[in-house]
Backbone as CSV, one residue per row, in Angstrom:
resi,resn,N_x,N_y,N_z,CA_x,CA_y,CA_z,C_x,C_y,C_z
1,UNK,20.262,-5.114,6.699,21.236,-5.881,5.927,20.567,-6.913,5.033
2,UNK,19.246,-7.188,4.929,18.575,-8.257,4.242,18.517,-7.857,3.126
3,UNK,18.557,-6.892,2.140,18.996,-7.140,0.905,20.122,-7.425,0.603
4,UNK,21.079,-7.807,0.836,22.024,-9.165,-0.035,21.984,-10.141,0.515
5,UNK,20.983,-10.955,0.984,20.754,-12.304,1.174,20.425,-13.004,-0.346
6,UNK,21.424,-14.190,0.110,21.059,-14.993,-1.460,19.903,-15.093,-1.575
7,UNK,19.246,-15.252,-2.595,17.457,-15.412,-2.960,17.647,-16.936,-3.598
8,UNK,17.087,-18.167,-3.050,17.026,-19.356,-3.359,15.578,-19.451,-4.314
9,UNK,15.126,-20.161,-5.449,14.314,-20.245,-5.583,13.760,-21.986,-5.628
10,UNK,12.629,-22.885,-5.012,12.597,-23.815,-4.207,11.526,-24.274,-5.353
11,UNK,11.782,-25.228,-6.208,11.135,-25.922,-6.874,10.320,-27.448,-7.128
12,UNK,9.361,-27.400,-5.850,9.169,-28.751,-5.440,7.376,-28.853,-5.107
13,UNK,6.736,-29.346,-5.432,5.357,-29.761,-6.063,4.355,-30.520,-4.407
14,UNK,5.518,-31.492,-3.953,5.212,-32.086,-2.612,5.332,-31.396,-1.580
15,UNK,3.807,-30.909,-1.111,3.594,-29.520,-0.030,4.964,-30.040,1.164
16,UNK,5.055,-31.394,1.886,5.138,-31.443,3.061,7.290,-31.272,2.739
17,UNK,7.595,-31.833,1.645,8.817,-31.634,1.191,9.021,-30.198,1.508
18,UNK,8.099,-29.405,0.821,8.375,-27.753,0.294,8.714,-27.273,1.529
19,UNK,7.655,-27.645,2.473,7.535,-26.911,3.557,8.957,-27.186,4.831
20,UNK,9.436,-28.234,4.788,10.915,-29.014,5.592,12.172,-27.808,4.795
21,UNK,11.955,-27.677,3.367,13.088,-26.950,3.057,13.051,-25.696,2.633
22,UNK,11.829,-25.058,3.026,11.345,-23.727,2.627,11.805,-22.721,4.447
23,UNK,11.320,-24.121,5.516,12.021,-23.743,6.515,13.376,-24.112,6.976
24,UNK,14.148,-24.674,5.900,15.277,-24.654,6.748,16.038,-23.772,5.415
25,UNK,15.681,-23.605,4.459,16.440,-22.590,3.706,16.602,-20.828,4.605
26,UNK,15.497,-20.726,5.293,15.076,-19.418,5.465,16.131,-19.416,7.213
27,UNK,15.966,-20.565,7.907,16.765,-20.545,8.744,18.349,-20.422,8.691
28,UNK,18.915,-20.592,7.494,20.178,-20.473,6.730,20.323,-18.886,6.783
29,UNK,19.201,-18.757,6.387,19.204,-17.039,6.217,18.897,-16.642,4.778
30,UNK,18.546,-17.849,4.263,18.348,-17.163,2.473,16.986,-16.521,2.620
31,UNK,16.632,-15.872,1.106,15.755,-15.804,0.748,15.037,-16.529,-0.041
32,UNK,13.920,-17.074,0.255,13.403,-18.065,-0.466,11.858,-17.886,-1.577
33,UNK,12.040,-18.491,-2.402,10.792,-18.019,-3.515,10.461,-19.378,-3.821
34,UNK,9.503,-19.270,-3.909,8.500,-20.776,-4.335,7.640,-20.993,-5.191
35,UNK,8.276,-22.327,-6.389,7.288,-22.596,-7.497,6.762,-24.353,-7.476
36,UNK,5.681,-24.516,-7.622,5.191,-25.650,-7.693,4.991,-26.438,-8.943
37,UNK,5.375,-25.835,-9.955,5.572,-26.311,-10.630,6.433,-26.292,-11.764
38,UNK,6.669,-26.472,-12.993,7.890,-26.082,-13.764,7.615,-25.094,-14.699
39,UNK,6.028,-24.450,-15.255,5.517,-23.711,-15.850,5.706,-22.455,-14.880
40,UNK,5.733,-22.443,-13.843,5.690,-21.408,-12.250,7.100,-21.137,-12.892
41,UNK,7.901,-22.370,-12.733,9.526,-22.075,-12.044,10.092,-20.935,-13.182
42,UNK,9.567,-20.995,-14.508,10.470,-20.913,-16.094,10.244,-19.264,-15.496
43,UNK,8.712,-18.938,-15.412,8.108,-17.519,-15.132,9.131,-17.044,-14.029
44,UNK,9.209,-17.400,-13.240,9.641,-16.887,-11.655,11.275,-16.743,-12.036
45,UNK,12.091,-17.632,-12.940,13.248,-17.371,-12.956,13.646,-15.948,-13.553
46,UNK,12.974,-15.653,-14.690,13.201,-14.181,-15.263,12.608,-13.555,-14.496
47,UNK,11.460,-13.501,-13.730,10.980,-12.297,-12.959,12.158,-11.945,-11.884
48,UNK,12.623,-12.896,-11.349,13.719,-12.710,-9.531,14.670,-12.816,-10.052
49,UNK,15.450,-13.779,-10.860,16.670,-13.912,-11.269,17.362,-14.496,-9.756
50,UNK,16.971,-15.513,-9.636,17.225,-16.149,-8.045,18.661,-16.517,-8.462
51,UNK,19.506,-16.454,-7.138,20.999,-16.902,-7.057,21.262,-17.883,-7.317
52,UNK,20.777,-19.021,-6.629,20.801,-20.379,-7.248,18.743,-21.389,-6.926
53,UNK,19.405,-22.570,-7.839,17.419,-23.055,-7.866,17.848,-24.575,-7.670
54,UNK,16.721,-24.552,-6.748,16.373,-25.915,-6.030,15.338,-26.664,-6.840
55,UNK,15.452,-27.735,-7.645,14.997,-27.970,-8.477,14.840,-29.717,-8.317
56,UNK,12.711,-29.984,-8.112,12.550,-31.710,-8.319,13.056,-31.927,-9.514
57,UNK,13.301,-32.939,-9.478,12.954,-33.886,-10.801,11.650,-34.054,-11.150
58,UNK,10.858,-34.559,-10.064,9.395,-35.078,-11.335,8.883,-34.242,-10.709
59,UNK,8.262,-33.121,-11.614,7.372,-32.160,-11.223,5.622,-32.682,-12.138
60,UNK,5.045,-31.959,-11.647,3.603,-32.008,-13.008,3.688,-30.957,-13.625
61,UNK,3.507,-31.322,-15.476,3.706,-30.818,-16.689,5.024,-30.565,-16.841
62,UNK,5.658,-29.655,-16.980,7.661,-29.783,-17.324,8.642,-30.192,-16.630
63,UNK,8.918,-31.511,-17.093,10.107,-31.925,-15.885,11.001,-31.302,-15.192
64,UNK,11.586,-31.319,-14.418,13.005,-30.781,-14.143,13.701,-30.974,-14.654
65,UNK,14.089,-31.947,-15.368,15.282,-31.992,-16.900,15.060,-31.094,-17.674
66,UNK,13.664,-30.826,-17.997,13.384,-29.968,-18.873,13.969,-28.564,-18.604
67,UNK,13.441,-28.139,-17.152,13.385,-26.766,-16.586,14.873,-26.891,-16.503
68,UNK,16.009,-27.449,-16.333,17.172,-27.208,-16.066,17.843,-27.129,-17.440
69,UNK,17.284,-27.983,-18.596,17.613,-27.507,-19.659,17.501,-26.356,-20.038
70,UNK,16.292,-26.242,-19.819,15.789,-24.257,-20.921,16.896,-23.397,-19.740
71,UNK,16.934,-23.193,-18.544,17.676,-22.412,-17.968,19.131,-22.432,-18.330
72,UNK,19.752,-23.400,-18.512,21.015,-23.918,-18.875,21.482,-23.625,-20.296
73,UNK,20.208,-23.564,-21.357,20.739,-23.457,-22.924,20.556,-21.445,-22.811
74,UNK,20.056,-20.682,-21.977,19.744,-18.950,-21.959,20.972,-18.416,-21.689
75,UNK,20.854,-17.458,-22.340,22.556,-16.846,-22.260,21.939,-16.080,-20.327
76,UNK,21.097,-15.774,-20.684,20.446,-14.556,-18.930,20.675,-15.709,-17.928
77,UNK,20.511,-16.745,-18.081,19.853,-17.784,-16.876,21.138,-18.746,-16.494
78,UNK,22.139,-18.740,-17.589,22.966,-20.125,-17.465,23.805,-19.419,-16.177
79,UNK,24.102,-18.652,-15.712,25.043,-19.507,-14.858,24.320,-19.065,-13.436
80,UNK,23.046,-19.547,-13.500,22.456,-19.794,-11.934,22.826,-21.215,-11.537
81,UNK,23.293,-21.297,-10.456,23.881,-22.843,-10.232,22.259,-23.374,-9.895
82,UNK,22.236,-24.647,-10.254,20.913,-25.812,-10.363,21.236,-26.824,-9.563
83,UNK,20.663,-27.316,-8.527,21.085,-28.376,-7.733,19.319,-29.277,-7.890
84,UNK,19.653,-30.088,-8.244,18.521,-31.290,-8.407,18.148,-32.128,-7.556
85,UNK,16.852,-32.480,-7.364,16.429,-33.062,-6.244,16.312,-34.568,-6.657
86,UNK,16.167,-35.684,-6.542,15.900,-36.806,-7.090,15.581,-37.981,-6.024
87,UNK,14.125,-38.572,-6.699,14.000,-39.880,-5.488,14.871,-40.749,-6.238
88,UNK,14.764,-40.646,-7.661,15.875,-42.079,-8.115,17.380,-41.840,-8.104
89,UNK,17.690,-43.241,-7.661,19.255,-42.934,-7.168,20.239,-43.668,-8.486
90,UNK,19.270,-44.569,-9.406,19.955,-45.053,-10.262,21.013,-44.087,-10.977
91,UNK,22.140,-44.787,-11.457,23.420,-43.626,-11.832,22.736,-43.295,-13.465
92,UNK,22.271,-43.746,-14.060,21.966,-43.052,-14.901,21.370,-41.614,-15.298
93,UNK,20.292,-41.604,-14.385,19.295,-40.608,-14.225,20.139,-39.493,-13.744
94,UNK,21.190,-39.650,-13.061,21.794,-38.877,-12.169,23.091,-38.570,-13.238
95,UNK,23.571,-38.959,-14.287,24.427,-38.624,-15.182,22.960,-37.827,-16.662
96,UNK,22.129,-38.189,-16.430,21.060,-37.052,-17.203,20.762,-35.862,-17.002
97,UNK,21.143,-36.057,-15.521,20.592,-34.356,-14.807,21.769,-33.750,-14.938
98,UNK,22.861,-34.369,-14.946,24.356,-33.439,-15.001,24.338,-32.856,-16.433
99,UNK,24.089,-34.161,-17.435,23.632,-33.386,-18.805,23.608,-32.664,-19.758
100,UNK,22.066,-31.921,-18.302,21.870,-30.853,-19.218,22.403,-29.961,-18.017
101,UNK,22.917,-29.473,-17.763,23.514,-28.868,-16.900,23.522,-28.783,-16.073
102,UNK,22.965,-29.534,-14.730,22.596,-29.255,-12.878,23.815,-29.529,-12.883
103,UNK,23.936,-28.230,-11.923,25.294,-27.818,-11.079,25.593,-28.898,-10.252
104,UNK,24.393,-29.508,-9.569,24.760,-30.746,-8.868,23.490,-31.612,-8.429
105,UNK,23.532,-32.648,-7.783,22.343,-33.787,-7.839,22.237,-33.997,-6.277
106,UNK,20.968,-34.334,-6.041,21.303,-34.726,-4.549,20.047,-35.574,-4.241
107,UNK,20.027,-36.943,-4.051,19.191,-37.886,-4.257,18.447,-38.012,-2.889
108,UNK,17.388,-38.394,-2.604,16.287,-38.191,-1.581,16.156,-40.024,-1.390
109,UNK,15.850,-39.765,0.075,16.215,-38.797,0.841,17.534,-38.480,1.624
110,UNK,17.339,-37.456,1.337,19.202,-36.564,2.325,19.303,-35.829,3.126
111,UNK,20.074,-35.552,3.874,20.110,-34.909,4.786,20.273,-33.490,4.922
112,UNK,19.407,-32.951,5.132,19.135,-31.590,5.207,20.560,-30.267,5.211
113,UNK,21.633,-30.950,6.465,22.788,-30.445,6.566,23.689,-30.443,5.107
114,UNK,23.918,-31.468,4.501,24.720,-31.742,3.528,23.759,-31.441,2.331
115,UNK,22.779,-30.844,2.224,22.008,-29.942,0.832,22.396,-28.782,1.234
116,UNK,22.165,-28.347,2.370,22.399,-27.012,2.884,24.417,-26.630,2.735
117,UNK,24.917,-27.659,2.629,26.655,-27.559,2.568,26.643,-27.558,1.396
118,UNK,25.897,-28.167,0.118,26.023,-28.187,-1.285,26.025,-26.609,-2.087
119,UNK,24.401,-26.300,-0.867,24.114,-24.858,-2.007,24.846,-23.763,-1.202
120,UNK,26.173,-23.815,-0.027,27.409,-22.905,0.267,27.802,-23.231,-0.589
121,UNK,28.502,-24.285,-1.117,29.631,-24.589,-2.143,29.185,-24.259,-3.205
122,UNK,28.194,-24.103,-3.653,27.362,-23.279,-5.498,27.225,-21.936,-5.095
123,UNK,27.131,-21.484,-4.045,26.802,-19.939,-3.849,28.505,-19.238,-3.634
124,UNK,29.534,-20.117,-3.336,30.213,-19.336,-3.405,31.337,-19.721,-4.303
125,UNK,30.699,-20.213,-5.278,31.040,-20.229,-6.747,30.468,-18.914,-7.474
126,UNK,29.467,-18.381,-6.787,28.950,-17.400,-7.921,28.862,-16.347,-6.834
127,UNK,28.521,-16.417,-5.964,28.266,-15.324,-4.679,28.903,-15.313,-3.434
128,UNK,30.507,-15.134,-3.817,31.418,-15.435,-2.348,31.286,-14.482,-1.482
129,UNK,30.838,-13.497,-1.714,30.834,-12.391,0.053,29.662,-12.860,0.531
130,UNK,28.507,-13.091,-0.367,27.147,-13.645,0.381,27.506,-15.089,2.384
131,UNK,28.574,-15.560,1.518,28.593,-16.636,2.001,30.295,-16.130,2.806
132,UNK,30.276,-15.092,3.259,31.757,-14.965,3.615,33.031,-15.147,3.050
133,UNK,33.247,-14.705,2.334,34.472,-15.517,1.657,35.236,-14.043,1.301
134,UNK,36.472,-14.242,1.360,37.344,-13.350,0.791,37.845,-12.636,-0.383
135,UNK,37.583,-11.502,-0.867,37.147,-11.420,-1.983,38.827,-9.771,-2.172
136,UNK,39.203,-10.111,-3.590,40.603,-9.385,-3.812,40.320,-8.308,-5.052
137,UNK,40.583,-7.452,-5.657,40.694,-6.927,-6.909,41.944,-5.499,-6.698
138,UNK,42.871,-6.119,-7.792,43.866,-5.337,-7.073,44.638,-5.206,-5.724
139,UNK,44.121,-3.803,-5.344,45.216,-3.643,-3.984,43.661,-3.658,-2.967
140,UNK,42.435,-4.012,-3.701,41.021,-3.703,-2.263,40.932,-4.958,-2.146
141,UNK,41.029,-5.754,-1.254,40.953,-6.394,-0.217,39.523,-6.697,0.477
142,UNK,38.440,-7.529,0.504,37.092,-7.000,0.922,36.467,-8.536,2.044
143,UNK,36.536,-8.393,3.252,36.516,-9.647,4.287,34.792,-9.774,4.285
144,UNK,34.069,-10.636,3.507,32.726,-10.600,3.578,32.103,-11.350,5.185
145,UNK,32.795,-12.019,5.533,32.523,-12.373,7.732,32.870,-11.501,8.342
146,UNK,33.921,-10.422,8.502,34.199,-9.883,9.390,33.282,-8.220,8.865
147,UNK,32.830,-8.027,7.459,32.834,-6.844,6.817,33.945,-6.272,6.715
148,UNK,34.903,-6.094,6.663,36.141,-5.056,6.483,36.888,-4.623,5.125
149,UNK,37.126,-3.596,4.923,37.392,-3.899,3.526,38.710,-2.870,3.726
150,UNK,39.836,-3.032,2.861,41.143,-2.379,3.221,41.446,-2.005,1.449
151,UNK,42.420,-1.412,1.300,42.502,-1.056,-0.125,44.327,-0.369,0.783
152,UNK,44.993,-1.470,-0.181,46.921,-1.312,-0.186,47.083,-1.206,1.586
153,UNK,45.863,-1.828,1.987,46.586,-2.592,3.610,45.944,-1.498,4.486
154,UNK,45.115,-0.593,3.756,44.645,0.455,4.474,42.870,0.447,4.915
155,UNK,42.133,0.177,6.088,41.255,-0.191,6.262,40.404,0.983,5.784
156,UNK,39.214,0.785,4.991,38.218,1.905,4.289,36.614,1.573,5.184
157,UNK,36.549,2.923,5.630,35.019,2.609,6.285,33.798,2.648,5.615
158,UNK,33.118,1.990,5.659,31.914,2.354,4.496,31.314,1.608,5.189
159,UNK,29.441,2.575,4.431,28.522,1.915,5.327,27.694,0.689,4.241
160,UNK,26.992,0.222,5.450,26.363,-0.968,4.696,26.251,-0.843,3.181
161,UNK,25.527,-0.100,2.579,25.165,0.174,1.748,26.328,0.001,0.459
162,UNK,26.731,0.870,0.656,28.134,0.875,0.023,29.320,-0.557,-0.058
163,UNK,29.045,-1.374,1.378,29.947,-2.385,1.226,29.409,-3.926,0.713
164,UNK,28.019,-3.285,0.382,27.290,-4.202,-0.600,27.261,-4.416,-2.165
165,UNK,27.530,-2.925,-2.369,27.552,-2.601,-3.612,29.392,-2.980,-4.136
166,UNK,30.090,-2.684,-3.192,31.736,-3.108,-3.474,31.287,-4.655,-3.885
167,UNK,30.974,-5.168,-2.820,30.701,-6.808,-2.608,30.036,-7.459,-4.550
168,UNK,29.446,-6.705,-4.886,28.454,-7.207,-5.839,29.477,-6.698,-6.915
169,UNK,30.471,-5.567,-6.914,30.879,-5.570,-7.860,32.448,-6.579,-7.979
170,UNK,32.986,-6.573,-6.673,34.380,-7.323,-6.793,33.981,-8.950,-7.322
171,UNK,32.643,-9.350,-6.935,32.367,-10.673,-7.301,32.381,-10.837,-8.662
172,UNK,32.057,-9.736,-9.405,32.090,-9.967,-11.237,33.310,-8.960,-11.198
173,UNK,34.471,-8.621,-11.501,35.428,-7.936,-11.732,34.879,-7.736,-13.414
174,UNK,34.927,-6.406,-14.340,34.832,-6.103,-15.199,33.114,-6.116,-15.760
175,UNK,32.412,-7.158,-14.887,30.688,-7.008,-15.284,29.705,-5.699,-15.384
176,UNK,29.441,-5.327,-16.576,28.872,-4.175,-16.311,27.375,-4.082,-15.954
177,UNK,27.208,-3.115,-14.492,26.035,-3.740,-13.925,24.832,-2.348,-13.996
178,UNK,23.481,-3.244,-14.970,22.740,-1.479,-14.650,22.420,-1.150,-13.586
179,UNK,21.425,-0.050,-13.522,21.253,0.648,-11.949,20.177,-0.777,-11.544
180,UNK,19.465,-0.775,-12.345,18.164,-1.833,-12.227,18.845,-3.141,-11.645
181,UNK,19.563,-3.764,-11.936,20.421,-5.104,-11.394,21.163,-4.639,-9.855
182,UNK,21.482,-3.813,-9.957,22.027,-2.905,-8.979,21.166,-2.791,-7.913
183,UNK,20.074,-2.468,-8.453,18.963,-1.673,-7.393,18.253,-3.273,-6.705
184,UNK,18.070,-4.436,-7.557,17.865,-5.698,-7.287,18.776,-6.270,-6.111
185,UNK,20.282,-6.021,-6.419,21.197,-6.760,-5.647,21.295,-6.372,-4.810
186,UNK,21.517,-5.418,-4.284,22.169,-4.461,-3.756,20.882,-3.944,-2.264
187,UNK,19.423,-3.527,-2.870,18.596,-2.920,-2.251,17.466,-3.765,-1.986
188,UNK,17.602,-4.795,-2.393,16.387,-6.144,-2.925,15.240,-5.708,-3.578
189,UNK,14.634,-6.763,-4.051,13.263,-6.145,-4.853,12.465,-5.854,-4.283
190,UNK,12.085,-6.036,-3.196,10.806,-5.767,-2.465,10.569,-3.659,-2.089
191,UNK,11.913,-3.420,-2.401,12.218,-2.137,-1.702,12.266,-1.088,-3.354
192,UNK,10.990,-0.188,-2.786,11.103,0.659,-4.001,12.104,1.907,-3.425
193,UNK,13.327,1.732,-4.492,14.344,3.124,-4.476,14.502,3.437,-6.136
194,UNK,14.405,4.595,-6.180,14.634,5.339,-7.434,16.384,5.490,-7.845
195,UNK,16.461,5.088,-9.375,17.695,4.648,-9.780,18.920,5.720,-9.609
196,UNK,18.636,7.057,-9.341,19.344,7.536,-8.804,20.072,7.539,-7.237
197,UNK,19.613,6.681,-6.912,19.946,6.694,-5.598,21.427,5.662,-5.704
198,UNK,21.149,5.371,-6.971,22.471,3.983,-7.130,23.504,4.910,-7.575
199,UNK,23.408,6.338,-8.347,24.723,7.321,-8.198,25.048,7.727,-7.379
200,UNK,24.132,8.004,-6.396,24.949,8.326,-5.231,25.700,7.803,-4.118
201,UNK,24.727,6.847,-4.234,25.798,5.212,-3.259,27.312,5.045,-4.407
202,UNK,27.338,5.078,-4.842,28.432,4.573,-5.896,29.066,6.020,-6.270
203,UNK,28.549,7.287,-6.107,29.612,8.338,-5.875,30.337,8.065,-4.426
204,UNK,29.540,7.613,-2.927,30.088,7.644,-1.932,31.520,6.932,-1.864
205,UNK,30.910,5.714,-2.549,31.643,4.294,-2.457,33.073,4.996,-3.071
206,UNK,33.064,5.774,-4.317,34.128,6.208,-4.936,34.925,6.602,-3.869
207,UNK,34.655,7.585,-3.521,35.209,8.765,-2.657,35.809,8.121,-1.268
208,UNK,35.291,6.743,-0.786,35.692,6.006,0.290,37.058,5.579,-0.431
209,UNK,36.681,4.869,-1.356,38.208,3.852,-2.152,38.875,5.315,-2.536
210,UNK,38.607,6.244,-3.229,40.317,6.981,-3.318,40.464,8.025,-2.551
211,UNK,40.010,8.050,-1.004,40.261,8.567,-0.339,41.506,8.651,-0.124
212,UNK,42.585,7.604,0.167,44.086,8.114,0.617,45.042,8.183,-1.168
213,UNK,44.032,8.360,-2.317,44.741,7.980,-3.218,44.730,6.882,-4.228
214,UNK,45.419,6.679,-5.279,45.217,5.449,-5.693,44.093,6.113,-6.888
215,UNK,44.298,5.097,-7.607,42.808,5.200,-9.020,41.636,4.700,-8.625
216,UNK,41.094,5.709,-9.444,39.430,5.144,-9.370,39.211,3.994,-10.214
217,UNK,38.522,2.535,-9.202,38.468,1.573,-10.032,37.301,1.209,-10.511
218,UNK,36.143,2.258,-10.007,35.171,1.829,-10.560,34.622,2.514,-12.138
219,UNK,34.114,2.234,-13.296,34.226,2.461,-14.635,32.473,3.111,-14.292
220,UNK,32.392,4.216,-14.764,30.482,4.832,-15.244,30.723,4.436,-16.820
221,UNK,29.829,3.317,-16.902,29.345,3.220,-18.534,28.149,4.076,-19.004
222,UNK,28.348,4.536,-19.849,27.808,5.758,-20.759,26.178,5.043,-21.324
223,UNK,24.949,5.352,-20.299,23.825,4.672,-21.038,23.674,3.232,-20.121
224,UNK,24.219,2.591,-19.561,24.430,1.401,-18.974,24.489,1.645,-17.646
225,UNK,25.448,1.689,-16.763,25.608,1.474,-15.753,27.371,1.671,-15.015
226,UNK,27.143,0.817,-14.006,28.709,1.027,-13.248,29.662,-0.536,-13.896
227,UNK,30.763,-0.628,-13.694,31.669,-1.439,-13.590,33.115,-1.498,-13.085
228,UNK,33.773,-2.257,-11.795,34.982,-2.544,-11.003,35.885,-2.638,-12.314
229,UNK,36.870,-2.250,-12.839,37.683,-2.449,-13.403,37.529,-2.492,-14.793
């Protein structure tokens, strides 16, 4: 089941910091990626395309204002939620980081629990089955805590695989997703599968949802990929 774990990416320069929230991110259950600096972070964001980024303020060479800017002005990057780290608590600094766009601020030092409650509340702004949450399109119905997924009140069995790929698509309703983003979300990166393998999970997936009937809601784009609705 570890490929759809959120992928955090942890942007913090001070080893003994990194290391307090590199282990308690991973104890959450994320996946965690690590840059030390802001020249690291810019690289690492297009390579992973991390769910959401944990981001100092004073890094060495590109600030974190900076790095939350360039991510924030990219059409690819803007809506990774940005949560900012900060030793200064002055309100100014903290109306700078909002800005340029951080999703949210969280001034040091804090408590580990309530960063960890911040980046639920940004992840399931952008990634609600990751984080359990109840997820609707139409008449499918999809319980990301319990796994269950029902379509017009009727429970549909599907295996992991498949109720990952529902999961990734009910979260963007209409997003059209290639096999490659697909094969990322869905299978994680670490795992080499060949892009056909994403037609056939997504023929299964079909055949589960109009099993008792009902339209096919998932769209094959021509050259592109799949899309829910």
């Amino acid at each position: 089941m570890g490929a759809h774990k959120p992928c955090v990416l942890l942007v913090e320069d001070e080893p003994a910091q990194r290391e307090v929230l590199r282990y308690n991110l991973a104890s959450e259950g994320y996946e965690v990626a690590i840059a030390e600096n802001g020249d690291d972070a810019l690289i690492m964001v297009d390579e992973i395309m991390p769910d959401l980024i944990l981001l100092d303020w004073m890094l060495p060479g590109v600030s974190g204002i900076e790095i939350c800017r360039q991510i924030k002005t990219r059409k690819e990057t803007r809506s990774i939620p940005v949560i900012m780290l900060s030793a200064r608590s002055e309100e100014l600094d903290r109306v700078r980081g909002l800005e340029t766009g951080a999703d949210d601020y969280v001034v040091k030092p804090f408590s580990v629990s309530e960063l960890m409650a911040r980046i639920r509340t940004q992840l399931r702004r952008t990634r609600p089955a990751s984080v359990g949450a109840l997820l609707e399109f139409e008449d499918i119905v999809l319980d990301g805590e319990s796994h269950r997924v029902t379509r017009a009140g009727v429970p549909i069995k599907l295996g992991p695989t498949e109720f990952r790929l529902l999961s990734t698509f009910m979260e963007k309703p209409g997003r059209v997703w290639s096999r490659e983003q697909l094969l990322d979300r869905v299978w994680g990166r670490e795992i080499y599968v060949d892009t056909r393998t994403v037609d056939v999970h997504v023929g299964r997936l079909r055949k589960a949802l109009c099993k008792l009937g009902g339209d096919d809601p998932l769209r094959t784009v021509r050259g592109t990929g799949y899309a829910l609705g």
